[in-house]
C-alpha positions in Angstrom: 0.0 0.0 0.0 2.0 2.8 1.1 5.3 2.0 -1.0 3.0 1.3 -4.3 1.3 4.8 -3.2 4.7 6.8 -3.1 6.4 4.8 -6.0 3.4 6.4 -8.1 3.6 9.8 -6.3 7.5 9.8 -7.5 6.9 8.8 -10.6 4.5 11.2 -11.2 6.7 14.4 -10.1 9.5 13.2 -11.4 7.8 13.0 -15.3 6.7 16.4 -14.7 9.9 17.5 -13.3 9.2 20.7 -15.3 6.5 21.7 -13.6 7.4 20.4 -9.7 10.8 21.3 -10.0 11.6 17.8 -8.5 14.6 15.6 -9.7 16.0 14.2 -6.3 14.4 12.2 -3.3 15.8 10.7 -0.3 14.4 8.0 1.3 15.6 7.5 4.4 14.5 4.1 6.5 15.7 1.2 8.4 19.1 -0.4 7.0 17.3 -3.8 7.1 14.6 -2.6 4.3 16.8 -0.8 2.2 17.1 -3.5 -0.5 13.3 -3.7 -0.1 12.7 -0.4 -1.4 15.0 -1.1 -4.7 13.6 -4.4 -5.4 9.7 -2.2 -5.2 11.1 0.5 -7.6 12.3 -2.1 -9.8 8.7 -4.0 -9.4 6.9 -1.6 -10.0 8.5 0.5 -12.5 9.2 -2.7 -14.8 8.9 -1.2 -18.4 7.5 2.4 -17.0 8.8 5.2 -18.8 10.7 7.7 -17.8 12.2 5.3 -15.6 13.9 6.6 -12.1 17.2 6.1 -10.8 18.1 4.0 -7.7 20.6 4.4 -6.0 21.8 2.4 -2.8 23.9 4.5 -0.8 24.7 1.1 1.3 26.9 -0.4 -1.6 29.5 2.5 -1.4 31.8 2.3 1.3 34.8 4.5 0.7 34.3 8.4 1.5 35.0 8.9 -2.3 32.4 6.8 -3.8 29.7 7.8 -1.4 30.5 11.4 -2.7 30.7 10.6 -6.0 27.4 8.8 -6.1 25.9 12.1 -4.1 27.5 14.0 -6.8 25.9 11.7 -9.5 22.1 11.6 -8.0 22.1 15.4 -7.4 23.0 15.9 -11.2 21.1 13.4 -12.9 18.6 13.0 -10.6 16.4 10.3 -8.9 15.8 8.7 -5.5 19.1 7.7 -2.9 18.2 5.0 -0.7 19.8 5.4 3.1 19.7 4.3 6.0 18.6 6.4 9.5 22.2 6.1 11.1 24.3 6.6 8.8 22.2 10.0 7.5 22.4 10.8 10.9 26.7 10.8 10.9 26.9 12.0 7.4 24.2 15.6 8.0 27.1 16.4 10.4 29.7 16.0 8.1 30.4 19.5 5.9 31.2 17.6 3.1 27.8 15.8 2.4 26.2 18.7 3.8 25.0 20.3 0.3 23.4 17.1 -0.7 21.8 16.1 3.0 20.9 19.5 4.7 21.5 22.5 2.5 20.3 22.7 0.1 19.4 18.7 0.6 17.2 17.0 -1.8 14.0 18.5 -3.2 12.0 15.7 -1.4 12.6 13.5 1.5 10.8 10.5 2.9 11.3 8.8 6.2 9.8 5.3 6.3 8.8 3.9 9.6 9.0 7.7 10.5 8.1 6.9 13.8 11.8 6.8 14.3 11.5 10.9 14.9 9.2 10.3 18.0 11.1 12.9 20.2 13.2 16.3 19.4 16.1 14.9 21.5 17.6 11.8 19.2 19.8 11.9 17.5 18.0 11.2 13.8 15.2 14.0 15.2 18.0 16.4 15.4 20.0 16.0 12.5 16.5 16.0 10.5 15.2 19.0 11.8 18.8 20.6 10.0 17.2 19.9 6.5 15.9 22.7 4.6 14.0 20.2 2.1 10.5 21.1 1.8 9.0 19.0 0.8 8.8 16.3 3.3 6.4 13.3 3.9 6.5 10.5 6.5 5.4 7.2 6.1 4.3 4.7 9.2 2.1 2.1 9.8 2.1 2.8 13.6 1.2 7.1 14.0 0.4 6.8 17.4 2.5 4.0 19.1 2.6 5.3 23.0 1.2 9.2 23.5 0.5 12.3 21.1 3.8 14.1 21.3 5.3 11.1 19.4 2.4 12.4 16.9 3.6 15.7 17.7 7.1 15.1 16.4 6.4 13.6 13.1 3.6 16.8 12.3 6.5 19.0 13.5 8.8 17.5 10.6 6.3 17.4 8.1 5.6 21.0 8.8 7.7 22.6 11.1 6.0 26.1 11.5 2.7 24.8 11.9 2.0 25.7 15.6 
């Protein structure tokens, strides 16, 4: 459901990148579902044109590659697959900071975004650095244990909303 919903909704901006302005997504999630997330795009974009770009950002280890292949999605465009912890390192390293936090991507995801369910971890913190705009969260579980987990994800969806 949700993955099929925002496959669709990327597909969609991305062929009318002329009119959204939108060439580049992050999706950040758990490490364990990143391969999940590739094998969907490549499901369900099996013979759809224009197709998008995948990239893993797991499979590059070296600082090098991992900033070439930042380099690479922010020219050409398409959607960078990473995981929670390792965004979390990288938005505090100046050199990724261009592609992550400022400008960052011109839309972000966060998958089990339930992850952000207080303003003093770690992911919470580095997240609420971005300057990306456009920002949508994805969980199955809104409202696991009180309302200022709720809170927290509203707050990153739109941060100047109360």
């Amino acid at each position: 459901g949700k993955t099929f919903q925002l496959i669709s909704f990327l597909h969609t901006i991305f062929k009318h990148s002329d009119i959204t302005c939108t060439r580049t997504c992050l999706i950040l999630c758990p490490v364990n579902v990143i391969s999940n997330w590739a094998v969907e795009f490549s499901y369900w974009l099996s013979g759809v044109r224009p197709t998008i770009k995948v990239y893993q950002f797991s499979l590059f280890k070296t600082k090098s590659a991992r900033w070439e292949r930042l380099e690479k999605w922010n020219d050409k465009g398409g959607v960078m697959l990473m995981g929670y912890e390792i965004y979390r390192r990288l938005s505090n390293d100046a050199d990724y900071n261009f592609f992550l936090s400022d400008p960052g991507p011109d839309i972000i995801v966060c998958d089990e975004g339930h992850v952000l369910k207080n303003a003093k971890a770690g992911i919470s913190k580095a997240l609420n650095k971005i300057r990306t705009k456009r920002r949508i969260i994805l969980t199955g579980t809104p409202l696991q244990n009180n309302l200022r987990e709720y809170y927290y994800m509203v707050h990153f969806v739109k941060p100047h909303l109360c």
